[in-house]
N, C-alpha and C positions, 0 to 999 in steps of 0.2 A: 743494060741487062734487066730484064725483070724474074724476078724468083717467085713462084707463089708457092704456099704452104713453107716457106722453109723449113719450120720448123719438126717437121714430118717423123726425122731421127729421132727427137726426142721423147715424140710422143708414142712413137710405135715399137722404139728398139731404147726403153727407159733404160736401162741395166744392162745394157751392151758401151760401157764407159768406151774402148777402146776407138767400138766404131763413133763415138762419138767425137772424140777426139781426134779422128783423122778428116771427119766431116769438119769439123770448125778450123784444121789447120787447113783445108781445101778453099773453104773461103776466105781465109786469111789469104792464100796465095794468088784467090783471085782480086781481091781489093785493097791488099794491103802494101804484095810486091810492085817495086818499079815496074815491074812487066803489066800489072794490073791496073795500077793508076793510068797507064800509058793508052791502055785501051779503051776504056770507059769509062765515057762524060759521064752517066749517071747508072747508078745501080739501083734498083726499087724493091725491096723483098717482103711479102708480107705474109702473115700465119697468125696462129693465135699467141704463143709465148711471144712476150717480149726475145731479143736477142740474149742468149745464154751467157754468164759471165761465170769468170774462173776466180775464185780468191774474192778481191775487194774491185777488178779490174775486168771491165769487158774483153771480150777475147776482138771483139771489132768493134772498139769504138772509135768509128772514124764514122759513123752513121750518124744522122740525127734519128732519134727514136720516136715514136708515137702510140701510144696503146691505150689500154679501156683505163688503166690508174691516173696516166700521164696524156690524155691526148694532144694539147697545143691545140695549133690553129684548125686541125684537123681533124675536130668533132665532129663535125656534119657530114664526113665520109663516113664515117663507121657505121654506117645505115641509112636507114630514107627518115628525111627530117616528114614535121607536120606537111609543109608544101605540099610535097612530093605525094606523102597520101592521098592528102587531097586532090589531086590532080588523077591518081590513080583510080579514087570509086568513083570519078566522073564519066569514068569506063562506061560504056554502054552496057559489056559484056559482066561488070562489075555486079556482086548483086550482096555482098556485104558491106556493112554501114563502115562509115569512118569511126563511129563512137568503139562499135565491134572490135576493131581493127588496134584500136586503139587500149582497149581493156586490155587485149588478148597481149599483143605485141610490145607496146611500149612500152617504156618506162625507164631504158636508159637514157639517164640523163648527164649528155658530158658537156661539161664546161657551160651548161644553162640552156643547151641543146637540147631537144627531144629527140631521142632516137627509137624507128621501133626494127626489129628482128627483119631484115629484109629477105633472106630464103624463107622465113616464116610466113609472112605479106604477101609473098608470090603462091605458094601454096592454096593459101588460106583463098585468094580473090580465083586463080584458078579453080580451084576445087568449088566456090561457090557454099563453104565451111571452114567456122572458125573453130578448130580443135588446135592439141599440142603436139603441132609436128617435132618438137624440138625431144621427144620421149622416143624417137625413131634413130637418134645418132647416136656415133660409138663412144661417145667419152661419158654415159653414162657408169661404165662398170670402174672409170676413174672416180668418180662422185663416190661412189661406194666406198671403196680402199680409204678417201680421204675421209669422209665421214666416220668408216671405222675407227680410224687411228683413237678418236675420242681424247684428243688434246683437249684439255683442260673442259671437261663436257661439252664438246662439239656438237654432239647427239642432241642434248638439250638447246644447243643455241640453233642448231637446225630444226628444230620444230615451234621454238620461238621466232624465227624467222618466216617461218610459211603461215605463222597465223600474225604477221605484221610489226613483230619486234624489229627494229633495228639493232645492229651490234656492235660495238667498238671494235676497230684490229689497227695496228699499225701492217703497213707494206713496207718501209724503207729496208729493211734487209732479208726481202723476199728475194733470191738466189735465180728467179726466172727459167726452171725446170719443173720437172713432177714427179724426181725421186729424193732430191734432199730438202724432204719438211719434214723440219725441226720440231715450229710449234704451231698453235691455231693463226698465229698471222700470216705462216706462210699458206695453211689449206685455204682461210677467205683472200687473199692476195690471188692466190691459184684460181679458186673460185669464180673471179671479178674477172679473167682473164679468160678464161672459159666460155663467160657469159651467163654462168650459174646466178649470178647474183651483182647485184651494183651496188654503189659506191656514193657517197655526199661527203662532204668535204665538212671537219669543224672549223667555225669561225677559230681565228686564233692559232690553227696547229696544223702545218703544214706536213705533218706525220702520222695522224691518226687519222681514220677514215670511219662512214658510219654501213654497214653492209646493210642491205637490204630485196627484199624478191623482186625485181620489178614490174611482174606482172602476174597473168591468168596461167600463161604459156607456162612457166618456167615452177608456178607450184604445183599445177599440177603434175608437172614432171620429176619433182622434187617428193610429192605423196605417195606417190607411183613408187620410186627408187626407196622410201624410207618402209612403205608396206612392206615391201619384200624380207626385210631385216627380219634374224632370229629376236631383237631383241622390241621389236617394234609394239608389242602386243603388252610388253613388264612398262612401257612409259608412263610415267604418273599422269600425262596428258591425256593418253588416251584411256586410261581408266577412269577419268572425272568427267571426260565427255561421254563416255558409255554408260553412266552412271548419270548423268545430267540425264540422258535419252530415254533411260530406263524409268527412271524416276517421272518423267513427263507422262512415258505411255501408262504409269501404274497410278497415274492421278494424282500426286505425291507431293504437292504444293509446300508444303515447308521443306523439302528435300532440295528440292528446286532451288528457293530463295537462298540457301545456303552453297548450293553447289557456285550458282552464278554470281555471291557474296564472292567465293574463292578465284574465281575467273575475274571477277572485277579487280582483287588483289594481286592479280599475279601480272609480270613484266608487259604480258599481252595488250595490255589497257591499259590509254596515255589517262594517267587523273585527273590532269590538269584539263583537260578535252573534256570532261567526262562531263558534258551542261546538258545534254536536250536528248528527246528519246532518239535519235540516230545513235548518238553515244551506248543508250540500250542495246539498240538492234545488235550494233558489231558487236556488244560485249556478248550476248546471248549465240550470234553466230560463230564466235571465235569456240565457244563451251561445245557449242554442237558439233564443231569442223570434223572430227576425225570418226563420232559415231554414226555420222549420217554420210560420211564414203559410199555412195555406190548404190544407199538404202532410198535419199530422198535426192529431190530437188528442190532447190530453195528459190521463195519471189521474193525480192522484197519492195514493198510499196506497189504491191497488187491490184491490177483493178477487181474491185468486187462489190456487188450488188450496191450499196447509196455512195459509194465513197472509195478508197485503196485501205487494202489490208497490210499493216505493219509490216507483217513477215507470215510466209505462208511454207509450212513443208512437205510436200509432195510425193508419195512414195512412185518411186521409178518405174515399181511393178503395181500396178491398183489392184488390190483387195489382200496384199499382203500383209499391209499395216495401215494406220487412220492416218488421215489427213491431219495435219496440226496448222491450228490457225495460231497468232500469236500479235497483239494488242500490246502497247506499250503507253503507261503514263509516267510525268516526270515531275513530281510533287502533284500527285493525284492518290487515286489507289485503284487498287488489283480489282476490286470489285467494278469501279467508274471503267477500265479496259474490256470488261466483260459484258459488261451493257453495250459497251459501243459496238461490240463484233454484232450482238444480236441485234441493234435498232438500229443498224446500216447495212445487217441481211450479208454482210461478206457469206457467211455461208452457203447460202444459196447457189452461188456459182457451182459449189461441189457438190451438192446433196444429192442430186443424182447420180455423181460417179461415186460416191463413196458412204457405205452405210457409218462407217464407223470417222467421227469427228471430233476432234479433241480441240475446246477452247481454252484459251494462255493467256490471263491476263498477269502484266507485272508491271509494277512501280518502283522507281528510286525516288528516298524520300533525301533531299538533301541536308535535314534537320537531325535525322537520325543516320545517315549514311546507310541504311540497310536497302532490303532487297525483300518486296514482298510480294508473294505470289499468290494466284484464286486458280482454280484449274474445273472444267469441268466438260463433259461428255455430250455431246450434242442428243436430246432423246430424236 
């Protein structure tokens, strides 16, 4: 027998216990009883929940399991590995990159596996566009409910999550349903199972887990769901990044150096990482992620007129807001960022689409630890 979705009761009739439990004593009677065993060699069921357990005991463990926490040998099922892509944009009809494909989709990683989103991949090479299909399915309005609960500030580790924080949780007494969570291990347990989010392993601890986005796909979908929240607008994140943003368009240079001081100090930004201006760019990007939603588009490592521009931000509508260009030195200074944008002409590529230009220059100094900024107005 093969079952797909089994899981179907649980997730659409959450709070209907009884029918629950007539469902699970029906597969009981089909796998369990003599009559059951008798019938069939093998049984194959699969879904998103692991199989549901009652108390300390599965209601059918006579199965070997397999899932996004626990895969075994059967990583490489759980989506289309590297190969398999590759094989895929050699498609004639193919017309998105493997790199694309790859930002977009991947980044389950099980058992040392790449895995990326294989309804997502089919999509994505069909449509001939890589967006997030995954913001069109119904277990978003579950993300919700669990993110609401706000176990031990959830809220907050989901927004340090989509700007690149990793999280600690344990799963060992996740219950494998979506109405009895208890605390935040069981919503990232739930999470990881969903496909909301994945999972790395600590050296040493065969109990704790590190969550993380794995990809393009899955934050945006994730920005999308947390925009919507009443509470979304009071987040201390999103007031420093509006305020970062605000601060840049009003010329505000020491405003600046202190706001991305505070983004430097916060969970978002590994320190130990923190050597060379790449390390700027994310930190600067991680500052801007939530006030430029929707307002800009960002390049980074631009081509433009002698050379590539740092980081370049785009407004989605032209002549709504300036172009921000943005330079980065790394035991240099804000001023040395500012000559570079002009005596390698990056602006020039815009000057015709855009009257209004705003140059960024900024330096870490690693003697002083600070953050200095030059800022000025393209005449």
């Amino acid at each position: 027998m093969i079952m797909d979705e089994w899981n179907l009761i649980y997730r659409e009739y959450q709070n209907e216990t009884a029918l629950q439990e007539k469902f699970i004593k029906f597969l009981r009677g089909l796998f369990k009883s003599d009559d059951g065993i008798s019938c069939f060699a093998l049984a194959y069921l699969t879904g998103i929940l692991p199989i549901k357990k009652y108390n300390s005991q599965s209601a059918l463990n006579g199965f070997d399991e397999y899932n996004m926490l626990s895969p075994g040998d059967y990583a490489p099922y759980f989506g289309f590995t590297e190969d398999e892509v590759a094989k895929i944009v050699k498609s004639p009809n193919c017309k998105v990159s493997h790199q694309n494909l790859k930002e977009w989709y991947e980044g389950y990683k099980i058992k040392g596996v790449d895995i990326y989103n294989p309804n997502s991949v089919c999509k994505a090479v069909s449509r001939n566009e890589c967006i997030s299909y995954w913001s069109k399915t119904s277990s978003n309005e579950e993300v919700v409910r669990l993110i609401n609960t706000d176990f031990d500030g959830i809220k907050k580790d989901i927004m340090n999550l989509i700007e690149g924080v990793r999280v600690q949780f344990d799963f060992t007494n996740f219950q494998n349903d979506m109405v009895n969570i208890k605390d935040k291990n069981d919503v990232f347990s739930l999470l990881v199972c969903l496909g909301y989010l994945r999972c790395s392993d600590i050296d040493g601890d065969e109990e704790l887990k590190l969550a993380y986005v794995p990809n393009k796909e899955i934050k945006r979908a994730l920005i999308g769901i947390i925009k919507q929240q009443e509470w979304y607008e009071r987040m201390e994140t999103i007031r420093r990044s509006e305020s970062l943003l605000k601060a840049i368009l009003e010329l505000d240079a020491t405003t600046v150096a202190t706001l991305i001081q505070d983004v430097h100090n916060s969970p978002a930004v590994a320190l130990l990482d923190y050597n060379d201006e790449e390390s700027l760019t994310y930190c600067v990007m991680t500052g801007l992620l939530w006030s430029t939603l929707g307002k800009y588009v960002s390049h980074w490592e631009e081509q433009a007129g002698k050379g590539r521009a740092d980081l370049v931000y785009e407004p989605t509508i032209k002549g709504t807001s300036p172009l921000i260009l943005i330079e980065f030195k790394y035991d240099g200074s804000a001023e040395e960022a500012i000559a570079q944008i002009k005596t390698q002409e990056y602006f020039k590529r815009y000057a015709g689409q855009y009257r209004n230009i705003i140059l960024v220059g900024i330096n870490y100094s690693t003697k002083t630890k600070d953050h200095q900024c030059l800022i000025e107005k393209l005449d």
